[in-house]
C-alpha positions as CSV (number, residue, x, y, z in Angstrom):
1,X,0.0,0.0,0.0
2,X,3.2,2.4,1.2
3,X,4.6,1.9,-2.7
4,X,1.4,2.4,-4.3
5,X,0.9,6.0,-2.6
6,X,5.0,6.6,-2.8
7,X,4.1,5.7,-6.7
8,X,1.0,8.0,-6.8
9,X,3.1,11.1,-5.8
10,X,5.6,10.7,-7.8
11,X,3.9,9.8,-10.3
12,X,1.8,13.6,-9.4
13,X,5.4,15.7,-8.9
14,X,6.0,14.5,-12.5
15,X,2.9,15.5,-14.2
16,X,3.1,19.5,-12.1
17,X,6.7,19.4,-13.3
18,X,5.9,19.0,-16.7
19,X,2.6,20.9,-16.6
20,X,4.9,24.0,-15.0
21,X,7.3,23.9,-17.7
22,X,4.5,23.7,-20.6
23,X,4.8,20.5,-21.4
24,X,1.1,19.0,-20.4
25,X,-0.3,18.2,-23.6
26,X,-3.7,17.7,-22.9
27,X,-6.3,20.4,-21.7
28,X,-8.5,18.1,-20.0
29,X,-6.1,16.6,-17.3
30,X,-7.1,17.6,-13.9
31,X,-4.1,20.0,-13.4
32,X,-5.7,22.1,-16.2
33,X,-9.1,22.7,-14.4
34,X,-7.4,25.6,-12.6
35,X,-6.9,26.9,-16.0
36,X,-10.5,26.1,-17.2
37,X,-11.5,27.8,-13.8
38,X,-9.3,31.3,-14.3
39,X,-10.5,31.6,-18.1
40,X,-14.1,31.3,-17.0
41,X,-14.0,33.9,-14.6
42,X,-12.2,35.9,-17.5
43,X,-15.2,35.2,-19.6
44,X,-17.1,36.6,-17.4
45,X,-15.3,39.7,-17.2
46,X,-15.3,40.3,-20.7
47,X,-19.3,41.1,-20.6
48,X,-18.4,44.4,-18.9
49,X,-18.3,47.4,-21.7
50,X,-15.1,48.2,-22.7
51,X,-13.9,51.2,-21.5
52,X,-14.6,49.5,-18.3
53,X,-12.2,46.5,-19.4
54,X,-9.7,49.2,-19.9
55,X,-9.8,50.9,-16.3
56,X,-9.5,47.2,-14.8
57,X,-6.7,46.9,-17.1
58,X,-5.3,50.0,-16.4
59,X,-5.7,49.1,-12.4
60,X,-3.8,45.5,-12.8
61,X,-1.3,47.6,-14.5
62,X,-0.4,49.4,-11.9
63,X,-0.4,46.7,-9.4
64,X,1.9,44.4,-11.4
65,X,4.6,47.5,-11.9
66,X,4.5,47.6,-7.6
67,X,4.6,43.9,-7.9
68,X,7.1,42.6,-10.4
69,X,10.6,44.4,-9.2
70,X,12.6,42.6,-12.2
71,X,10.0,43.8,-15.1
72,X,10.2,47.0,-13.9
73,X,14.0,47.2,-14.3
74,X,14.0,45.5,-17.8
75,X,11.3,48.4,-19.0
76,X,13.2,50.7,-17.7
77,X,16.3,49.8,-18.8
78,X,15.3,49.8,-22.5
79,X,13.3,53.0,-22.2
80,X,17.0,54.1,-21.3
81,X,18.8,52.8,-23.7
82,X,15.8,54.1,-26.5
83,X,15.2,57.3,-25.1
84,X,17.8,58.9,-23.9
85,X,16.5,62.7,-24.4
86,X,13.6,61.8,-22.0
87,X,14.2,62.9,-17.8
88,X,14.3,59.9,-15.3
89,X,11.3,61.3,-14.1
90,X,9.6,61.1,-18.0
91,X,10.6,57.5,-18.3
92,X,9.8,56.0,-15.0
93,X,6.0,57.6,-15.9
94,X,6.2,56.0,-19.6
95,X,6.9,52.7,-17.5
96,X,3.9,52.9,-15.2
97,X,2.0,53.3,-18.5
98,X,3.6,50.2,-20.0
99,X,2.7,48.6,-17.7
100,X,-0.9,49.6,-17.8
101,X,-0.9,49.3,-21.5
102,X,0.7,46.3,-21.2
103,X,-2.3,44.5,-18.8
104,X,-5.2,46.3,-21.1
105,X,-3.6,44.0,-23.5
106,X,-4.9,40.5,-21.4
107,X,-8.4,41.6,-21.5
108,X,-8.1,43.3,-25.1
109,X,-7.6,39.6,-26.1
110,X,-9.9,37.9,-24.5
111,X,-12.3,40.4,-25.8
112,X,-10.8,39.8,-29.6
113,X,-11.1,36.2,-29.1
114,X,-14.6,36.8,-27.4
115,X,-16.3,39.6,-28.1
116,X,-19.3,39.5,-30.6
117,X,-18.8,40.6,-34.4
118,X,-21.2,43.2,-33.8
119,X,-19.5,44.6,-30.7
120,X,-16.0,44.3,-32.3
121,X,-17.1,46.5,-35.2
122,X,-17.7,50.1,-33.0
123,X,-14.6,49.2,-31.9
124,X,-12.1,50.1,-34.4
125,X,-11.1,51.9,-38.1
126,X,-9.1,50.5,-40.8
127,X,-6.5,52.6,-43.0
128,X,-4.6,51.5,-45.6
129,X,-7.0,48.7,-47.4
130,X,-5.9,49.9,-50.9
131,X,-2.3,49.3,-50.5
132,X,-3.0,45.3,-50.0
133,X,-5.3,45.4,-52.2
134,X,-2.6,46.9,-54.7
135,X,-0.1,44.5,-53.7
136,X,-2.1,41.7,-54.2
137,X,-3.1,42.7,-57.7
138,X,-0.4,40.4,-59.8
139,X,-0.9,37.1,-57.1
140,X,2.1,38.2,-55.1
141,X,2.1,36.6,-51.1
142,X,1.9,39.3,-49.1
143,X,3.9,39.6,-45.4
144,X,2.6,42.0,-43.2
145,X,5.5,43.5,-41.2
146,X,4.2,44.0,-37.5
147,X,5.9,44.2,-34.1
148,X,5.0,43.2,-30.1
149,X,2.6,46.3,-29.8
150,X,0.7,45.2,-26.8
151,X,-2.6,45.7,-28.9
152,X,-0.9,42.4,-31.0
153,X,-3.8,39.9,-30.0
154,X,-6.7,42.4,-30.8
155,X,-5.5,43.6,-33.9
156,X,-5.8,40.3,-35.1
157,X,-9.6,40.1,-34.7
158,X,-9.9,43.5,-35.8
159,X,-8.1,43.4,-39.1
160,X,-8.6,39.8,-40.0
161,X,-12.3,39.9,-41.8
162,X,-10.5,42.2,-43.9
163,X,-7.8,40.1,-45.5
164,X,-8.7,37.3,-47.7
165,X,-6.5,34.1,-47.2
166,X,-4.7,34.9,-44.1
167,X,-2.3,33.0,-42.2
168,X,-0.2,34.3,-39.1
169,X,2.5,33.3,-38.1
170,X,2.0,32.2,-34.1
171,X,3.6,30.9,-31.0
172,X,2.1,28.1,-30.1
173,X,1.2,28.8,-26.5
174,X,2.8,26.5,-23.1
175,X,-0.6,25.7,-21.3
176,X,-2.5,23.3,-23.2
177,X,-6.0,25.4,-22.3
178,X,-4.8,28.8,-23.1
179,X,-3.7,27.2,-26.1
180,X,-7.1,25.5,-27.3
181,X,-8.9,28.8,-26.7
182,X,-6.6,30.6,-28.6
183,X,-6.5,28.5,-31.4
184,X,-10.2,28.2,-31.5
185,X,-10.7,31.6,-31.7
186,X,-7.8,33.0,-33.7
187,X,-9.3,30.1,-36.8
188,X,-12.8,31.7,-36.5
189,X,-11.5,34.7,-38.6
190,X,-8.2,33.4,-39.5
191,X,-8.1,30.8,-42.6
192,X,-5.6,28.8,-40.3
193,X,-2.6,29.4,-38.1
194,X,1.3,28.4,-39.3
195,X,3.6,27.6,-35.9
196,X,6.9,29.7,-36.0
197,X,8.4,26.2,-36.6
198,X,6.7,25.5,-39.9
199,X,8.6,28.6,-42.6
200,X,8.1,26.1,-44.8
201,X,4.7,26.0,-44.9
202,X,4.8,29.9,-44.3
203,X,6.7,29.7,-48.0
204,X,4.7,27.7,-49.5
205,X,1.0,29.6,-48.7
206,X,3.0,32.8,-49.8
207,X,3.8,31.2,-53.1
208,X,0.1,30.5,-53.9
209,X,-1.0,34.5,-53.6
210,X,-1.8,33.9,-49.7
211,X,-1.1,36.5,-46.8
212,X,0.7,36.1,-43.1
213,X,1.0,38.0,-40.2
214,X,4.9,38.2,-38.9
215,X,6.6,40.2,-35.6
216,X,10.5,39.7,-35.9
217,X,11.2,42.2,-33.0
218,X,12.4,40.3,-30.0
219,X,15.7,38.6,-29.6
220,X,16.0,34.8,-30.0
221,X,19.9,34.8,-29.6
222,X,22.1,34.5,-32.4
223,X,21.0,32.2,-34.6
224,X,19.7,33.4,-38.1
225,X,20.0,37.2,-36.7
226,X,22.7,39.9,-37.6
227,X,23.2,43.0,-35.6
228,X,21.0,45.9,-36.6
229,X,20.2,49.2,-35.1
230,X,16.7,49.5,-33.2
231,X,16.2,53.0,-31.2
232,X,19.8,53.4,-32.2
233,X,20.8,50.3,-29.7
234,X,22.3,47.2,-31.9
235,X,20.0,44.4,-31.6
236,X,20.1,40.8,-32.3
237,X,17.7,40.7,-35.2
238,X,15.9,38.1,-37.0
239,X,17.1,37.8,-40.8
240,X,13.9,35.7,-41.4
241,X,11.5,38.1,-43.0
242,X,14.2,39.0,-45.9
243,X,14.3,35.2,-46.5
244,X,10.8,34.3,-46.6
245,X,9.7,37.6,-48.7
246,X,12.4,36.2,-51.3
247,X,11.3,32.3,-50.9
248,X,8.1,33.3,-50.9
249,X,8.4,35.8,-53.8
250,X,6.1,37.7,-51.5
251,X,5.6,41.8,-50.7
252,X,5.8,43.1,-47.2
253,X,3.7,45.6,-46.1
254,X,4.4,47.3,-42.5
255,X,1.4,46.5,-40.2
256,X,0.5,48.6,-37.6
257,X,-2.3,48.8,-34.5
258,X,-2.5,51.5,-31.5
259,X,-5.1,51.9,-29.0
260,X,-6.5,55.6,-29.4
261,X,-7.0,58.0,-26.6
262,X,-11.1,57.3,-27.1
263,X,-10.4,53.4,-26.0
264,X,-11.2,52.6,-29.8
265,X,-8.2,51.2,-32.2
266,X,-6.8,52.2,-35.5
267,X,-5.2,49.5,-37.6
268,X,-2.8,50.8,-40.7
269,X,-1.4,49.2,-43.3
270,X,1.4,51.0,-45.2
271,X,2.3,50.6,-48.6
272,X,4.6,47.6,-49.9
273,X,8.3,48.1,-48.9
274,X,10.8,49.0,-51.9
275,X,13.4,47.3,-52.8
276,X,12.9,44.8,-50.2
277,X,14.4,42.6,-49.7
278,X,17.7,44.0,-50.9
279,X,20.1,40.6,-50.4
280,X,21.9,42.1,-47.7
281,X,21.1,41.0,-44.5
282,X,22.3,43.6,-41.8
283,X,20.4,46.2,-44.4
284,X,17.2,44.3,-44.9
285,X,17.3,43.7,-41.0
286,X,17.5,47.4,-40.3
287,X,14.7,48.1,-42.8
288,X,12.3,45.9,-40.5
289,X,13.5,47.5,-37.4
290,X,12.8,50.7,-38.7
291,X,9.6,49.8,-39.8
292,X,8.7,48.9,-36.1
293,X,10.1,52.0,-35.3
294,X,7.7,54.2,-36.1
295,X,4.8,53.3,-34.1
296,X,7.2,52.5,-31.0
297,X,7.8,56.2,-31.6
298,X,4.4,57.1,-32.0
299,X,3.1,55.2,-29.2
300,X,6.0,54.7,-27.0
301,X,4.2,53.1,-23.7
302,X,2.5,50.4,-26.3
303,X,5.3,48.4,-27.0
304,X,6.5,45.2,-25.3
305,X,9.4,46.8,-23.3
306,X,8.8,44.3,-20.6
307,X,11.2,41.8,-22.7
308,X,15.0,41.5,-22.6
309,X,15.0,43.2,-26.6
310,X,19.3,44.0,-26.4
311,X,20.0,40.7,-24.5
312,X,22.0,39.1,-27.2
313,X,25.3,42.0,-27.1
314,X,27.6,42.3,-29.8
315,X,30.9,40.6,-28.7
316,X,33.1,42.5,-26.3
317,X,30.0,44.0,-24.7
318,X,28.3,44.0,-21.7
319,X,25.2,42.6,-20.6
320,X,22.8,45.3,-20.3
321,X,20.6,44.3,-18.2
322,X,22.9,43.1,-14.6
């Protein structure tokens, strides 16, 4: 009887371990109800209009900036390093607001994976239709060229019913709930979803006149990156998005979404890049970072400054965030 119940605990340890470190598989194991339970109650909260979504955002913000010590030195680190003309008293208030815009973000997704069509449509305004529709013209694939805004999950319902023959790029998500409900909801106005694992099959819907959805703007190390400047800082950055526009023979059009000071959303999409890509890959890789650029610049505290972006140092430097 002692074995069987040493055998049972073990056997327990072994599932929380791998259920901690995203390896549960299956949604429906009792470890996950605590999941099932928390996305419920988020379900509920998602009923509340959404300026009032917003303020609770807002709130949680502010209560994970007092509570997470260590994300609050990364943000302000990289506000730092990206804005150096701004007072210590400037950025320590642009990190507060990260960090608010940053937990609007949970329930803006839960809302875009939630929220009915007729809700989501006061919601928001499209710019920019014309130049994907011009890009598109000859059958070209089309990549649009977008970055870790932290309205990234909503902008996906928003501007998907607009795009024919879509299909982001994703991160397949660690806990097997979070990623079922994602999933589900993303393929109700997605045509399907390609893993970050599968470029292949990223190529091969961009050769058949198809469109994906692609953020290269956090740092994965050095493999398949170059150094390029983003906010003037060198940064480990992804060579990908030169290399599937070229497999792909496909266009890339910069892709961008912003929450508006009226809690609505604007989604823009620019025309194609020129010359892009080029066959250099320190140029090409500075050509997306400047792309992203421009909304970090015109919506500073929307961006994902919460992640290690300069980690990856050129050799000889320091690490930048001890």
């Amino acid at each position: 009887m002692k074995e069987k119940k040493k055998k049972k605990k073990k056997l327990w340890k072994k599932r929380w371990k791998r259920f901690k470190r995203g390896q549960q598989s299956s949604p429906w194991t009792p470890l996950s109800w605590l999941s099932w339970l928390g996305m419920g109650l988020f379900w509920l909260l998602i009923q509340l209009p959404t300026r009032w979504l917003q303020r609770l955002g807002r709130g949680l913000g502010l209560v994970l900036y007092t509570l997470l010590p260590g994300r609050r030195q990364i943000a302000r680190t990289n506000l730092q390093l990206c804005f150096p003309e701004l007072t210590d008293r400037e950025r320590e208030h642009l990190v507060r607001e990260n960090f608010a815009s940053s937990a609007m973000a949970i329930f803006e997704a839960l809302l875009g994976w939630w929220g009915s069509d007729r809700r989501i449509a006061a919601l928001y305004t499209v710019e920019g239709e014309e130049n994907l529709a011009a890009a598109r013209a000859d059958g070209s694939g089309v990549i649009l060229l977008g970055g870790h805004y932290t309205t990234l999950e909503i902008s996906g319902r928003l501007f998907g019913p607009h795009v024919q023959g879509i299909y982001p790029i994703y991160k397949p998500a660690k806990n097997p709930v979070v990623e079922r409900l994602m999933v589900q909801a993303r393929k109700r106005y997605f045509d399907d979803l390609l893993p970050n694992t599968d470029l292949r099959g990223v190529v091969r819907q961009l050769r058949r006149g198809n469109a994906t959805w692609y953020a290269p703007d956090q740092d994965f190390g050095r493999r398949d990156t170059v150094f390029a400047p983003f906010m003037g800082v060198p940064a480990a950055s992804l060579v990908a998005t030169a290399r599937l526009a070229k497999l792909g023979r496909a266009k890339v059009l910069p892709f961008y979404s912003q929450r508006l000071p009226d809690g609505r959303y604007l989604v823009r999409i620019e025309p194609a890049l020129e010359n892009f890509p080029s066959g250099d890959d320190v140029a090409d890789a500075t050509t997306v970072n400047q792309v992203i650029e421009k909304q970090v610049r015109r919506a500073p505290e929307q961006y994902l400054w919460i992640h290690q972006r300069f980690k990856t140092r050129p050799p000889g430097e320091p690490d930048l965030y001890r």
